[in-house]
C-alpha positions as CSV (number, residue, x, y, z in Angstrom):
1,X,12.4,14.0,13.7
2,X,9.7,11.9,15.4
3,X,7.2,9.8,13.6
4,X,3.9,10.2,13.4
5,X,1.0,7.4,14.0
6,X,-2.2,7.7,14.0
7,X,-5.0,5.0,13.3
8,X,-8.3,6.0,10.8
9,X,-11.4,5.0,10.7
10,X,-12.2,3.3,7.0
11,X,-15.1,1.6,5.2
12,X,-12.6,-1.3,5.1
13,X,-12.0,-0.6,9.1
14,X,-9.4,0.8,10.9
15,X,-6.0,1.9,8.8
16,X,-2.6,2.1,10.8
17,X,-0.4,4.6,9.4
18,X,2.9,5.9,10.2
19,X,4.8,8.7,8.5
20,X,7.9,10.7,8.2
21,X,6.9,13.9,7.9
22,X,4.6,13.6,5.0
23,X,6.5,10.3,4.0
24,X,4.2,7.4,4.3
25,X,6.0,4.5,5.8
26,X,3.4,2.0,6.8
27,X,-0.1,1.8,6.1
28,X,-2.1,-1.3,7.1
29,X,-5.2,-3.1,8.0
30,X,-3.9,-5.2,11.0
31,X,-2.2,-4.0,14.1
32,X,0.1,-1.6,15.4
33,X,2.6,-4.1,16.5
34,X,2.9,-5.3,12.5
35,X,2.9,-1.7,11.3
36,X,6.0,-1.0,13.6
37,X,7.9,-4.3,12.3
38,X,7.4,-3.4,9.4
39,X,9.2,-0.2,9.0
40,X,13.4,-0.1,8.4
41,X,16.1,-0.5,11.1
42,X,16.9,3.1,11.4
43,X,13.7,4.2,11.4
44,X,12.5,1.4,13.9
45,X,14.5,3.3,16.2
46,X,13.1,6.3,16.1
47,X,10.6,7.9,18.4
48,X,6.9,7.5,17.3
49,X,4.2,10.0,18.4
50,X,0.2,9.4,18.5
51,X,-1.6,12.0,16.8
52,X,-5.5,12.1,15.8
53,X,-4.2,12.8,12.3
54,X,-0.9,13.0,10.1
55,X,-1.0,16.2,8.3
56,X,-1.8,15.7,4.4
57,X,-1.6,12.1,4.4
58,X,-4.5,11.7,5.9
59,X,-6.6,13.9,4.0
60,X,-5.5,12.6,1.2
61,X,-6.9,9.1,2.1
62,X,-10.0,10.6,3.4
63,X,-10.5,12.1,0.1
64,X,-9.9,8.5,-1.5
65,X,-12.4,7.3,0.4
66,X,-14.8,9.4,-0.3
67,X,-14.3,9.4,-3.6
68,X,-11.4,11.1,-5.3
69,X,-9.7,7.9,-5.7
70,X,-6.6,9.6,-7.8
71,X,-5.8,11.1,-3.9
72,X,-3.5,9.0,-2.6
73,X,-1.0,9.5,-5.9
74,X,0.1,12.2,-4.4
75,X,1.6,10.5,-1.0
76,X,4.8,10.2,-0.7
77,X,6.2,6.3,0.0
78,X,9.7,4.8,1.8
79,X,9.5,1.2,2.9
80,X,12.6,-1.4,3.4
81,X,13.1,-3.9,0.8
82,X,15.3,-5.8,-2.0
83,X,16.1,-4.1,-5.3
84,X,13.2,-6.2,-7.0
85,X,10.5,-5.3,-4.4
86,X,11.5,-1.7,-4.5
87,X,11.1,-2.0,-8.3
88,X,7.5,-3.6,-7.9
89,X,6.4,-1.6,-5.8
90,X,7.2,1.3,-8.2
91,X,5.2,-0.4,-10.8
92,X,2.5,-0.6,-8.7
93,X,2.2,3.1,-8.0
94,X,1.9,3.8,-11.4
95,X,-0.9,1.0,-11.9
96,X,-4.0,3.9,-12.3
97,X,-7.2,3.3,-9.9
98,X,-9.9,1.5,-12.0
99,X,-7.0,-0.5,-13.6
100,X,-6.0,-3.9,-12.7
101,X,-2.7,-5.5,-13.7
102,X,-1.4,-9.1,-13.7
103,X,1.3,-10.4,-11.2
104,X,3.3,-11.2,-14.8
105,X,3.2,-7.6,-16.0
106,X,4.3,-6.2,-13.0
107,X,7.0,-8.7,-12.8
108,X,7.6,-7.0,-16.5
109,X,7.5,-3.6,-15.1
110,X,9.5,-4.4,-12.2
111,X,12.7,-4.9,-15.2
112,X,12.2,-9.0,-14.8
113,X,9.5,-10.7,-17.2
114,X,10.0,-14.2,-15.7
115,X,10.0,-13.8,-11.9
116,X,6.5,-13.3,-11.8
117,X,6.7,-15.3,-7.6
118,X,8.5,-12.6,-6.8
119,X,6.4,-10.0,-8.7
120,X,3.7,-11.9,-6.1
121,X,5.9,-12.0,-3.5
122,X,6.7,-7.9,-3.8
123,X,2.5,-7.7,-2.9
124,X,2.7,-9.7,0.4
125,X,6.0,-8.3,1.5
126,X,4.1,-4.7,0.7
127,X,4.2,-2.5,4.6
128,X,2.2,0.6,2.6
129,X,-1.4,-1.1,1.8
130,X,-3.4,0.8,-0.7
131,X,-1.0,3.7,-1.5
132,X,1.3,1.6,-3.0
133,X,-1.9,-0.4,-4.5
134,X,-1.0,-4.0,-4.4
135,X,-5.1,-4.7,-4.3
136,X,-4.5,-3.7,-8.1
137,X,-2.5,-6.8,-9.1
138,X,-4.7,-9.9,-10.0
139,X,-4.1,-13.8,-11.8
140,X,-3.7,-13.8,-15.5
141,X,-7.1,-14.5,-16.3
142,X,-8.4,-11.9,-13.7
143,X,-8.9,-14.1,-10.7
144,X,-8.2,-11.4,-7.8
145,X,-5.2,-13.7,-6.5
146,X,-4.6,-13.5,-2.9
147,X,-4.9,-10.3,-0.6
148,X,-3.4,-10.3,3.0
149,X,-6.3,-8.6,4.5
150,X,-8.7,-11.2,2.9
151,X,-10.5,-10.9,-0.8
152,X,-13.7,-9.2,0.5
153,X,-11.6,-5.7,1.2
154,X,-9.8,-6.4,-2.3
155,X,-12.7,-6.8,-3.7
156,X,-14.3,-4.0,-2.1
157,X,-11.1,-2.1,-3.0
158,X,-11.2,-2.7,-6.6
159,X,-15.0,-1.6,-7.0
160,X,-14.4,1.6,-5.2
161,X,-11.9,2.0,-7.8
162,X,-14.7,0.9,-10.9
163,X,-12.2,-1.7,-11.5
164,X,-14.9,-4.4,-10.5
């Protein structure tokens, strides 16, 4: 089946998306040209179709946006990745909004306490921004830690949320 892609307007500005049916596969803040990389060798060679929206998906992050922010629990995620990043990003979907969690406890959710780089490492690599809610993972201590679309749209992110 083709994928879908569309691009939505945000208060955080425009969000790339690309789906399999109404499997999320890539959700991001930058370009097109990333979101594509991003997605898995199989899938990379599939056709992509533009659309003006992805049915349910987008809804759902509409609704987030203007206020339901428990909506985008109900998407549906597939992205490439190592056993460890699959595990963290797992943990990260079950981080509730409003919540924060520390790079080392989701290196403990992930099944390994002590690889808390990788635990950090599992954010960056992250192709599915804010459905798979790596904006939720800050420093012991609560520093906000590094976001790849800069700290103001974590920030933003996390008092949407009431986590800030």
């Amino acid at each position: 089946m083709t994928l879908l892609l569309t691009t939505l307007a945000t208060p955080l500005g425009n969000l790339n998306l690309i789906a399999d049916e109404h499997i999320l596969l890539g959700a991001n803040l930058s370009t097109l040209k990333a979101l594509k990389e991003s997605l898995s060798a199989e899938d990379a060679m599939r056709e992509i179709k533009s659309v003006s929206k992805i049915p349910v998906i987008t809804d759902l992050i509409n609704d987030y946006f203007d206020g339901d922010i428990s909506a985008i629990n109900a998407i549906q995620v597939r992205q490439p990745g190592a056993h460890f990043s699959q595990a963290a990003w797992k943990a990260m979907k079950k981080v509730k909004a409003g919540s924060v969690i520390s790079y080392g406890e989701l290196a403990e959710r992930a099944g390994s306490p002590a690889a808390v780089r990788a635990a950090g490492s599992a954010c960056a690599k992250n192709a599915i921004v804010l459905v798979v809610p790596c904006h939720r993972i800050v420093k012991t201590g609560g520093a906000l830690g590094n976001y790849a679309y800069g700290l103001n749209k974590k920030e933003w992110l996390l008092h949407h949320e009431g986590a800030l």
